[in-house]
ROKOLPA-105131 format. One record per residue (C-alpha): x, y, z; residue in one letter; residue number from 0. Coordinates in steps of 0.02 Angstrom, whole numbers, plus 50000, padded with zeros to 5 digits. Example, Ala and Ser with C-alpha at 12.3 -4.5 7.8 and 13.67 -1.06 7.14 Angstrom:
BEGIN
{site {50615 49775 50390} "A" 0}
{site {50684 49947 50357} "S" 1}
This chain:
BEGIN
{site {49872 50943 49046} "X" 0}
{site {49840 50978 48867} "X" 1}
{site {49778 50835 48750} "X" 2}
{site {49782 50861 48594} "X" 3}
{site {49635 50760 48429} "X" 4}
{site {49658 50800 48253} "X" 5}
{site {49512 50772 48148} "X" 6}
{site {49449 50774 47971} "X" 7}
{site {49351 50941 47938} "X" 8}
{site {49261 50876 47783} "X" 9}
{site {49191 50738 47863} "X" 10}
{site {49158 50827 48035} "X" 11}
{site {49014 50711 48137} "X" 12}
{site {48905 50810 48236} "X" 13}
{site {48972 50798 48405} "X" 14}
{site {49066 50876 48522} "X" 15}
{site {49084 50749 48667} "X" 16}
{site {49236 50635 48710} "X" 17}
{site {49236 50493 48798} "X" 18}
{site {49299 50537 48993} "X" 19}
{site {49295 50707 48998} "X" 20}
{site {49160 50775 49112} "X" 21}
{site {49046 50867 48994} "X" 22}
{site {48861 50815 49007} "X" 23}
{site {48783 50705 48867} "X" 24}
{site {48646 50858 48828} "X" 25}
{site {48472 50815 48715} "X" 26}
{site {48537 50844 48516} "X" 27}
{site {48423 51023 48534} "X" 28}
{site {48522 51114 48641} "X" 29}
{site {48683 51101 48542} "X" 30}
{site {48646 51057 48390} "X" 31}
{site {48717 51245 48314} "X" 32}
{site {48850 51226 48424} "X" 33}
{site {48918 51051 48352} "X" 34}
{site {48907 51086 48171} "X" 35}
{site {49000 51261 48161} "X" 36}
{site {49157 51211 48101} "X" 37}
{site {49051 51089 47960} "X" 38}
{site {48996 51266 47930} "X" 39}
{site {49125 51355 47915} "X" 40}
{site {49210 51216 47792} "X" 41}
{site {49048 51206 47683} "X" 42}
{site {49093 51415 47678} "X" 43}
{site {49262 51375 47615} "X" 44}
{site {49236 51254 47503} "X" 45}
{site {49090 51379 47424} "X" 46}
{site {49226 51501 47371} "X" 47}
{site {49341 51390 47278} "X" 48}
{site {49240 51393 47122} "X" 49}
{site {49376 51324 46990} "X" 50}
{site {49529 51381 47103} "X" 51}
{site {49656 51302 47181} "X" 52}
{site {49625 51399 47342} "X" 53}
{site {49494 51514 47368} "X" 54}
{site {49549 51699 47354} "X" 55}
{site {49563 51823 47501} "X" 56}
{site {49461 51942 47399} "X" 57}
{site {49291 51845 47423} "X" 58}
{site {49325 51813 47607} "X" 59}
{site {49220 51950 47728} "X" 60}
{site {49237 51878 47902} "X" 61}
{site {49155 52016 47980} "X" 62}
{site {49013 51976 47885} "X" 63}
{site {48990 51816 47935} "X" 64}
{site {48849 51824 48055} "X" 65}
{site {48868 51642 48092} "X" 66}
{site {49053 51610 48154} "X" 67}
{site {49130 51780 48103} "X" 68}
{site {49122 51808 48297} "X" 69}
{site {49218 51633 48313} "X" 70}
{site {49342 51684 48184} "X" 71}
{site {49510 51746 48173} "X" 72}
{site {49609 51798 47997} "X" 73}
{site {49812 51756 47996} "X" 74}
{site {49929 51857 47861} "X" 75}
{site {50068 51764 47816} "X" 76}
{site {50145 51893 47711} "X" 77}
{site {50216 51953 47855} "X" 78}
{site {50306 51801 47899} "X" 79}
{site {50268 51611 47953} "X" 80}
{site {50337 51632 48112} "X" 81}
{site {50254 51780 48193} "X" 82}
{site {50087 51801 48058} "X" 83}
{site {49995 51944 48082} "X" 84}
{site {49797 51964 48179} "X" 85}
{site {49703 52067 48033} "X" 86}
{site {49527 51999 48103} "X" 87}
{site {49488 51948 48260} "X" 88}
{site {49291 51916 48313} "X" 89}
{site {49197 51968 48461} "X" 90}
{site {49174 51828 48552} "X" 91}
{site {49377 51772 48540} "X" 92}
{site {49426 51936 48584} "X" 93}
{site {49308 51910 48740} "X" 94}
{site {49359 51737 48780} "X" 95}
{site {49568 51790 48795} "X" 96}
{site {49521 51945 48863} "X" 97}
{site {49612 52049 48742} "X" 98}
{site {49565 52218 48754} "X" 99}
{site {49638 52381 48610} "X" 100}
{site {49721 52319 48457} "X" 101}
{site {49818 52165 48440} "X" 102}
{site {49949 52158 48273} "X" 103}
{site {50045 51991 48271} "X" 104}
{site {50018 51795 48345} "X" 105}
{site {50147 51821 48473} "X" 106}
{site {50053 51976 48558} "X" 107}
{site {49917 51852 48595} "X" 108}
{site {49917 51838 48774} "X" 109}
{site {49986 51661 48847} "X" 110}
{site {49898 51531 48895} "X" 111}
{site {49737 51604 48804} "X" 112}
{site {49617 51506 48665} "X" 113}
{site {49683 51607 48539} "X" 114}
{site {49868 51561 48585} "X" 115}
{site {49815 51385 48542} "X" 116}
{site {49824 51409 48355} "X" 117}
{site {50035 51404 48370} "X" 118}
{site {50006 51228 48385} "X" 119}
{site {49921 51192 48220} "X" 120}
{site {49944 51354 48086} "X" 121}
{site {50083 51284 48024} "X" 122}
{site {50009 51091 47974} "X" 123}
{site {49902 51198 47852} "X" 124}
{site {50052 51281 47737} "X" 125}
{site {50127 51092 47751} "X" 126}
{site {49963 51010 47682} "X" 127}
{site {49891 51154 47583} "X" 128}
{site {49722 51103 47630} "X" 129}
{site {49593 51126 47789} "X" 130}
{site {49659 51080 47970} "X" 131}
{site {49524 51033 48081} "X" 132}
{site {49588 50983 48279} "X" 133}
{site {49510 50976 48445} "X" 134}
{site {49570 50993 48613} "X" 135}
{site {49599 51043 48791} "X" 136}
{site {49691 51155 48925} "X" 137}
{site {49672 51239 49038} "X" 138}
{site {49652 51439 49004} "X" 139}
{site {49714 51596 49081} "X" 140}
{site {49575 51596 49211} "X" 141}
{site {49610 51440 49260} "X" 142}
{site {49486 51352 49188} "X" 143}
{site {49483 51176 49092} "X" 144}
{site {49428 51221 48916} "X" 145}
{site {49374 51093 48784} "X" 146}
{site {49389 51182 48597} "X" 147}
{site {49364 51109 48444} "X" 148}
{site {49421 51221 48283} "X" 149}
{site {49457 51217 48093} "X" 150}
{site {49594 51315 47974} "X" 151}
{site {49543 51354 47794} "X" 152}
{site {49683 51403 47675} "X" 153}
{site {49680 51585 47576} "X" 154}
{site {49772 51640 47433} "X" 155}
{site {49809 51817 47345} "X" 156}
{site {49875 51722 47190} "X" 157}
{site {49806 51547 47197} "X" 158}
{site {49961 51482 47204} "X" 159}
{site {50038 51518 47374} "X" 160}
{site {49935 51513 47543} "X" 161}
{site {49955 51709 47611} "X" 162}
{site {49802 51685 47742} "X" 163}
{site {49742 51562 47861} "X" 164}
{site {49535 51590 47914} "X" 165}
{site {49520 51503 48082} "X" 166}
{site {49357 51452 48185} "X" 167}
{site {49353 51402 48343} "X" 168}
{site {49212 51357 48482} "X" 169}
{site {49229 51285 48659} "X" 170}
{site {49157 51283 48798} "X" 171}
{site {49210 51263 48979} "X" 172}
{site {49197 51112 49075} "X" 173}
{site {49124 51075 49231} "X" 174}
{site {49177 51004 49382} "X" 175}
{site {49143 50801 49413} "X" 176}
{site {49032 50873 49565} "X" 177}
{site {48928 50974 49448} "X" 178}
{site {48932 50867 49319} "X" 179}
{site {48853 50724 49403} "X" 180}
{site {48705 50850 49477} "X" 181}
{site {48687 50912 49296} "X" 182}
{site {48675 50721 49219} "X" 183}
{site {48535 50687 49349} "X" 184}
{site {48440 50838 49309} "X" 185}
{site {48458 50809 49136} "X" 186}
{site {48420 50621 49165} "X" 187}
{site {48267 50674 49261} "X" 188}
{site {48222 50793 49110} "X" 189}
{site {48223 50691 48967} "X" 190}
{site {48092 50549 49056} "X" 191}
{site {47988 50681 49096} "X" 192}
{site {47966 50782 48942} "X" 193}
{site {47808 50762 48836} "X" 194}
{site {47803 50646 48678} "X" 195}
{site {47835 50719 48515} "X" 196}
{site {47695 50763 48404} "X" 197}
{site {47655 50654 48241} "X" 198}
{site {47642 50803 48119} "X" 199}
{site {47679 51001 48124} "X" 200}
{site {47617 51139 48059} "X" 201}
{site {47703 51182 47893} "X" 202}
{site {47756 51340 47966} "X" 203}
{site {47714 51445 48143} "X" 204}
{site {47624 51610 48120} "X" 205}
{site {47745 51729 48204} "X" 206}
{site {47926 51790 48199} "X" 207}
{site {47973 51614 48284} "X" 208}
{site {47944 51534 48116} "X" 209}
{site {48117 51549 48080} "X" 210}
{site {48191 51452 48237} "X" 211}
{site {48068 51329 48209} "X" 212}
{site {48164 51297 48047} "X" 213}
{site {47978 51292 47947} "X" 214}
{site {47954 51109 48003} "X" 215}
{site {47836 51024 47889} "X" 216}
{site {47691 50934 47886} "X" 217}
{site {47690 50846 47711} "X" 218}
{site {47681 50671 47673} "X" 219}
{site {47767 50628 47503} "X" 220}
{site {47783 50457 47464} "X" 221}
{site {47949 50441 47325} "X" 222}
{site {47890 50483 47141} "X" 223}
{site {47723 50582 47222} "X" 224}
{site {47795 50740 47120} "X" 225}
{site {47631 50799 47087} "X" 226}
{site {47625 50857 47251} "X" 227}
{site {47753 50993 47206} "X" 228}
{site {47641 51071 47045} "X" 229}
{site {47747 51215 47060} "X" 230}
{site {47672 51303 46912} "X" 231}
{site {47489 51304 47003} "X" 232}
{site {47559 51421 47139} "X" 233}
{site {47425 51579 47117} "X" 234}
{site {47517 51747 47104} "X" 235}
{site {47449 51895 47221} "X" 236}
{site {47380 52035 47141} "X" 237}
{site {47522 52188 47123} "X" 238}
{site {47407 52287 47263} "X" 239}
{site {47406 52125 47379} "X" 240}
{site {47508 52148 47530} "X" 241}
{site {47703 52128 47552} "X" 242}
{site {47666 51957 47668} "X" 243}
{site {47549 51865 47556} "X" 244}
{site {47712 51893 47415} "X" 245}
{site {47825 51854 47566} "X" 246}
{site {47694 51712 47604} "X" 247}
{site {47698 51646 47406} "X" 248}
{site {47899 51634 47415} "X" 249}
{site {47904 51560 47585} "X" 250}
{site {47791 51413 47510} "X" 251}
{site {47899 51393 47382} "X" 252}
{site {48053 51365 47505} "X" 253}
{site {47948 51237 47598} "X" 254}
{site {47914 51160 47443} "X" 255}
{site {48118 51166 47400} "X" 256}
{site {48123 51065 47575} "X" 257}
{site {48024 50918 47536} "X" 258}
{site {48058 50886 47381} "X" 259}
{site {48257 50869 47421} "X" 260}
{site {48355 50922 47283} "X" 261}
{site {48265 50819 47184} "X" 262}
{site {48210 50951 47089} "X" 263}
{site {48281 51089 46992} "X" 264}
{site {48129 51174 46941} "X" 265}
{site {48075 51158 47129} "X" 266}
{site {48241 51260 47181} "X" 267}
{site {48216 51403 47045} "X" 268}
{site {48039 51420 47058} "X" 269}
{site {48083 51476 47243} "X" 270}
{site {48230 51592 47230} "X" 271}
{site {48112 51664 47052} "X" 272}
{site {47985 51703 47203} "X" 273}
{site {48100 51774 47308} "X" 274}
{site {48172 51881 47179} "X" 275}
{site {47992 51945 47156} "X" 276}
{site {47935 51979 47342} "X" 277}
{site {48128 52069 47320} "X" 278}
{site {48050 52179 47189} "X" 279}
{site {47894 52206 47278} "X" 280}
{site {47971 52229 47444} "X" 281}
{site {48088 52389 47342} "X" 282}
{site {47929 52473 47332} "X" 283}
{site {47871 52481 47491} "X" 284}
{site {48001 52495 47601} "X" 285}
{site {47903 52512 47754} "X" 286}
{site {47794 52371 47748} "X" 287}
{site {47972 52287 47722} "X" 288}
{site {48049 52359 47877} "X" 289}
{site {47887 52303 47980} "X" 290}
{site {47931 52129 47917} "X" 291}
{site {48104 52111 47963} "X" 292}
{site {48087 52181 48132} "X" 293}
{site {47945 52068 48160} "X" 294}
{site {48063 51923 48084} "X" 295}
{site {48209 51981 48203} "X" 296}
{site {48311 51991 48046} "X" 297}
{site {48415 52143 48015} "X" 298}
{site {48464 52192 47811} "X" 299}
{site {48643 52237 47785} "X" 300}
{site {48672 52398 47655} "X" 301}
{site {48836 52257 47604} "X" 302}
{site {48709 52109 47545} "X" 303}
{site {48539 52172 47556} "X" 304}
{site {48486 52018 47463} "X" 305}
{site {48528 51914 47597} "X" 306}
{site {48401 51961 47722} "X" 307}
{site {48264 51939 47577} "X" 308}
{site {48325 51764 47562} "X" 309}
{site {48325 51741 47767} "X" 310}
{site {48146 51790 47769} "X" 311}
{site {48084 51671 47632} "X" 312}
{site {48200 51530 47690} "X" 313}
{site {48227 51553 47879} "X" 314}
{site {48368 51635 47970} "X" 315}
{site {48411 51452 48035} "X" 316}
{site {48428 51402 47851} "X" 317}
{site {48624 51345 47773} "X" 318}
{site {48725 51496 47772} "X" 319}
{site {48817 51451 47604} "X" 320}
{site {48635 51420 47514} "X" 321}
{site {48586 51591 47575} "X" 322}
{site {48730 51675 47515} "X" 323}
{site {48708 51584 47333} "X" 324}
{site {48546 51629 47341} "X" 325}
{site {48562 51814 47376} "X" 326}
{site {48697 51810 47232} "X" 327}
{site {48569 51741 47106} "X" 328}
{site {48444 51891 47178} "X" 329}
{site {48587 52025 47158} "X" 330}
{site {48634 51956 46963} "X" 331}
{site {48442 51963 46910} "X" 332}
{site {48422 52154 47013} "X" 333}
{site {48570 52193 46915} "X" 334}
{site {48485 52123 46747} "X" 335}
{site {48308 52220 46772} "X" 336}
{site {48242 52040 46759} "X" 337}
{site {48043 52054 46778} "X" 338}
{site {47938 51974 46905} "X" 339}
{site {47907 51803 46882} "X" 340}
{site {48056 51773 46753} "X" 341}
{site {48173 51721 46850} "X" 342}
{site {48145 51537 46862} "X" 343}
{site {48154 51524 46682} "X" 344}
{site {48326 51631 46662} "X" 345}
{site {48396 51508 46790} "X" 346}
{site {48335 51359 46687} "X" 347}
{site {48394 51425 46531} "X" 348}
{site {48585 51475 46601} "X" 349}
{site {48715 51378 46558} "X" 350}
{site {48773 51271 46708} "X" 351}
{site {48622 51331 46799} "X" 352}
{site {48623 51402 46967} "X" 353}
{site {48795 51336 47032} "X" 354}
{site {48872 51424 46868} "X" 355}
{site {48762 51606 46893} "X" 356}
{site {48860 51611 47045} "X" 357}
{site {49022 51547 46991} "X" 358}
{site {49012 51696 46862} "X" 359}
{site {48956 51815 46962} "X" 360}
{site {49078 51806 47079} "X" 361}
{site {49201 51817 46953} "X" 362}
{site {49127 51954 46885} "X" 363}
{site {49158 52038 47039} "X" 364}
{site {49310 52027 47081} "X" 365}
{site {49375 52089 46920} "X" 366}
{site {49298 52240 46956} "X" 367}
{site {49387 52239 47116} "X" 368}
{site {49566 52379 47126} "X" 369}
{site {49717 52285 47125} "X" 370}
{site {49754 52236 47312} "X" 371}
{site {49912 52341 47354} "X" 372}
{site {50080 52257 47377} "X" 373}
{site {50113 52296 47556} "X" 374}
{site {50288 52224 47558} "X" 375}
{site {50322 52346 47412} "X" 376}
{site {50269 52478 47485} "X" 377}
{site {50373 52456 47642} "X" 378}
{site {50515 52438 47554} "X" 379}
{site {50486 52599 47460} "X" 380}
{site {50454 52697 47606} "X" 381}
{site {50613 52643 47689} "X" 382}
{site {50734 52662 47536} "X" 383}
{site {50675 52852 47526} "X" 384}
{site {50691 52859 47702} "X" 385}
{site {50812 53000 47767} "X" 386}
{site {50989 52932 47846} "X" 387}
{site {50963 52935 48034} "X" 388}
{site {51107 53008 48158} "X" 389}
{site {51176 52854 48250} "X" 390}
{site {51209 52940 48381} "X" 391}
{site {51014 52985 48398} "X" 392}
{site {50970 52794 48387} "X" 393}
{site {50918 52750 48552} "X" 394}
{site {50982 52573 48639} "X" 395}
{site {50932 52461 48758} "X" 396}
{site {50996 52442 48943} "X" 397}
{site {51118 52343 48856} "X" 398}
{site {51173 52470 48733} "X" 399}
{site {51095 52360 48604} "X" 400}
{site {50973 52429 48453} "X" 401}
{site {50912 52329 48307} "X" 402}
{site {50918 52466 48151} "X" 403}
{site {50897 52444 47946} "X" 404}
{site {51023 52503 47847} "X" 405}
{site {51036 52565 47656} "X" 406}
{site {51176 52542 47567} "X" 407}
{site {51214 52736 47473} "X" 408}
{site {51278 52777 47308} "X" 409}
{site {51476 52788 47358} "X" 410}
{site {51458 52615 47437} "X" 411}
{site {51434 52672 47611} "X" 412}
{site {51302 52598 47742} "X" 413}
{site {51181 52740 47806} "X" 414}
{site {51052 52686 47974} "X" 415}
{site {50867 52720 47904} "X" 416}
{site {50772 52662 48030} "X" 417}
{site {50789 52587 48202} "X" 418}
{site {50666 52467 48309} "X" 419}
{site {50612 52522 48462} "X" 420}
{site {50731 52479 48614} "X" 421}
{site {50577 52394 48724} "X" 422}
{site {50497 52315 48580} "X" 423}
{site {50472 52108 48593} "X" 424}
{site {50512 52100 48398} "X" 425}
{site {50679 52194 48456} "X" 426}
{site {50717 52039 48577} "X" 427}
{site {50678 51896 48453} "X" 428}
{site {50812 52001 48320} "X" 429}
{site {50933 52000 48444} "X" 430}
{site {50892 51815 48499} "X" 431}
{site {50910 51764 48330} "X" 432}
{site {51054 51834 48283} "X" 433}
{site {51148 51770 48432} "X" 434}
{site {51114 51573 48375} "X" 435}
C-alpha cells in the first residue's frame, strides 16, 4: 500500500527515517549525503532566483549537476499539463525504472516505476507556484517496497508562467523485518564497539582524502579572537614556487573561511582572491595542474573549468551552490585580466559585494544567450505549409478510426495535413477524449 507525507522543502530536517517502517536507525556518517539532497537541491533553486519571480530555464544545466543531476528529472509543460514532456532524465532514475532508449512524455514512463510517482504531485506545484517537497512509499515494479523522498522546483521561460518542473528524487529499498532486526543488532553491536572520537584533528590530511575528510579543523577560537584570522599576514609563494604550495596558500585560506563562520567578509574574499591566483598560476602549468586533480580525484569540466579550481581549494564535499558562486566570481575576474592578488580588494570594493558579482554576472550571461526558439510556433508553421494528405492514404485503426489535423484552405474547404499514427497511445487518449 502506498502512503503518502508531504513536507516543507525549505525547512527539510536531516532525516530520512519514519517511525514503523523497517529501515535501520544507521550512525549520522553513513547517510548523512544521502539525507540532505533534496536541502540541496532547494538551496540550488533558490541560488538562481536572483531578483526573479521564478528562476529561468536558461540557468538550469541538470546534466551538470554532479550532485543530484543523476537524481533528477526535467518536465516541459509547454507541451501540455496533462502528459508533460521527459527532456532530462539522470542516470541513476533511468536505472532505477529500468527504462532503457529514449523516453518523450510522463505517460511513457513505465507503471508502477519511481519515476511514475511524480503524477501524484507535478501538478500541486503549478497550483502553488512554489517548491513541492513529499515523501513516500510503494512498492515498485520489481516488487520491492521502496521508501522515496523527493522535491519539485518551479522553472520559467518568462518569469511569469511555470513552463518546467526540475524534480529530485532519492530512495532506497527497504528491508525485510527479518533482516532488519539482524542489521539493528549488528549495527547495535557496532556502535559500542567503535573507538572514541579524537579531541582535535589535523587541519587538513595530506593526501587526495583531504577532501572527504571535509578539511576538519583543529582551531580553537574563542568569539571576538579575530586575530587569529590575520588574513593579510598570509606569505605569498614565490612565482617559481610550486603549483601545491599556491594550491596549499588558497586551501588555508578556505580553512580559515570555515572557522571564522561568515563572520567575516574579508575572510571570504581573501580566499576566493587566492583561489583566483593558484587559478592563474595553475593556467600556466597545466601539467602540474592535471597531476593535482587526478591526485584530488577531481575531474575539470571544459563547461565550468572554474569549478574544479574551487573544489580543490575548498573540498569536493564542500556546498555545491558556494562552489558554483565561487567559480562565477573566478570566471568574472578571468574575464577582467584581474592580477594576482587583486581580487580580494575588487570584491570589497563592488557594489553589493560578492552576492551582487554573481547576480550580475549571471545576468550578463544570459543576455548574451540566442533567443530560445518558440517550439509551439514552429510546429504550427511546419504543419500550415504542410502538403494536403490523400484521405484515402490515411491509415486507420482496427476500428477504422484515425486521429488527423486538418487546415482549413483558401475557398473554405477542410484539407487532412497530417494524421497520428494508428497504434500510437496519444492516438487512444484523442479518441478517449473525444468520446466523453
Amino acid at each position: 500500500m502506498d502512503t503518502l507525507r508531504g513536507h516543507d522543502a525549505a525547512n527539510d530536517e536531516d532525516d530520512f527515517d519514519y517511525a514503523g517502517d523497517a529501515l535501520i536507525e544507521t550512525p549520522p556518517a553513513v547517510i548523512s549525503d544521502e539525507r540532505r539532497m533534496q536541502v540541496r537541491a532547494y538551496n540550488y533553486w533558490a541560488s538562481l532566483l536572483g531578483d526573479r519571480t521564478l528562476p529561468s530555464i536558461e540557468d538550469l544545466n541538470p546534466d551538470q549537476l554532479e550532485d543530484f543531476g543523476p537524481h533528477a528529472v526535467l518536465l516541459d509543460f509547454s507541451v501540455g499539463l496533462d502528459n508533460p514532456a521527459i527532456v532530462y532524465l539522470g542516470t541513476a532514475l533511468r536505472q532505477e525504472c529500468e527504462i532503457e532508449g529514449t523516453i518523450d512524455y510522463i505517460d511513457d514512463v513505465p507503471a508502477r516505476s519511481l519515476l511514475s510517482r511524480l503524477t501524484d504531485h507535478y501538478l500541486q506545484i503549478i497550483a502553488n507556484a512554489a517548491p513541492i517537497g513529499f515523501e513516500a512509499e510503494f512498492v515498485n515494479q520489481r516488487g520491492a517496497e521502496i521508501m522515496y523522498r523527493g522535491i519539485l522546483m518551479p522553472f520559467s521561460s518568462d518569469d511569469e508562467t511555470i513552463d518546467f518542473v526540475f524534480g529530485v528524487i532519492n530512495w532506497k529499498e527497504l528491508a525485510s523485518r527479518s533482516l532488519s532486526d539482524a542489521l539493528e543488532l549488528e549495527v547495535d553491536e557496532a556502535m559500542r564497539s567503535a573507538p572514541a572520537a579524537r579531541d582535535a584533528a589535523p587541519i587538513w590530511a595530506d593526501g587526495p582524502a583531504a577532501d572527504q575528510q571535509s578539511n576538519s579543523l583543529a582551531f580553537d577560537i574563542e568569539e571576538g579572537e579575530d586575530d587569529a584570522l590575520d588574513l593579510a599576514g598570509m606569505e605569498c609563494p614565490t612565482e617559481d614556487a610550486p603549483l601545491a604550495d599556491w594550491l596549499a596558500l588558497a586551501r588555508d585560506g578556505a580553512a580559515r573561511v570555515r572557522i571564522s563562520e561568515a563572520r567575516s567578509h574579508a575572510a571570504l574574499y581573501r580566499a576566493v582572491s587566492l583561489s583566483y591566483d593558484f587559478a592563474q598560476i595553475a593556467q600556466v602549468r597545466p601539467d602540474d595542474y592535471a597531476e593535482l586533480l587526478h591526485d584530488y580525484g577531481i575531474k575539470a569540466q571544459a563547461r565550468s573549468p572554474m569549478t574544479a579550481v574551487i573544489k580543490l581549494v575548498f573540498g569536493a564535499t564542500y556546498d555545491k551552490t558556494r562552489i558554483t558562486e565561487y567559480a562565477t566570481a573566478l570566471d568574472h575576474a578571468l574575464a577582467a585580466r584581474l592580477s594576482v592578488g587583486s581580487l580580494a580588494a575588487y570584491l570589497s570594493a563592488y557594489a553589493g559585494g560578492l552576492k551582487a558579482l554573481v547576480r550580475d554576472e549571471r545576468a550578463l550571461r544570459r543576455s548574451h544567450k540566442p533567443a530560445k526558439p518558440d517550439r509551439r510556433r514552429i510546429a504550427r508553421d511546419a504543419v500550415k505549409a504542410a502538403a494536403a494528405l490523400d484521405p484515402v492514404a490515411v491509415a486507420t485503426d482496427a476500428d477504422g478510426l484515425a486521429v488527423v489535423i486538418a487546415r482549413r484552405e483558401a475557398d473554405g474547404t477542410l484539407a487532412i495535413v497530417a494524421a497520428l499514427p494508428e497504434d500510437s497511445d496519444l492516438n487512444q487518449r484523442v479518441i478517449s477524449a473525444v468520446a466523453r
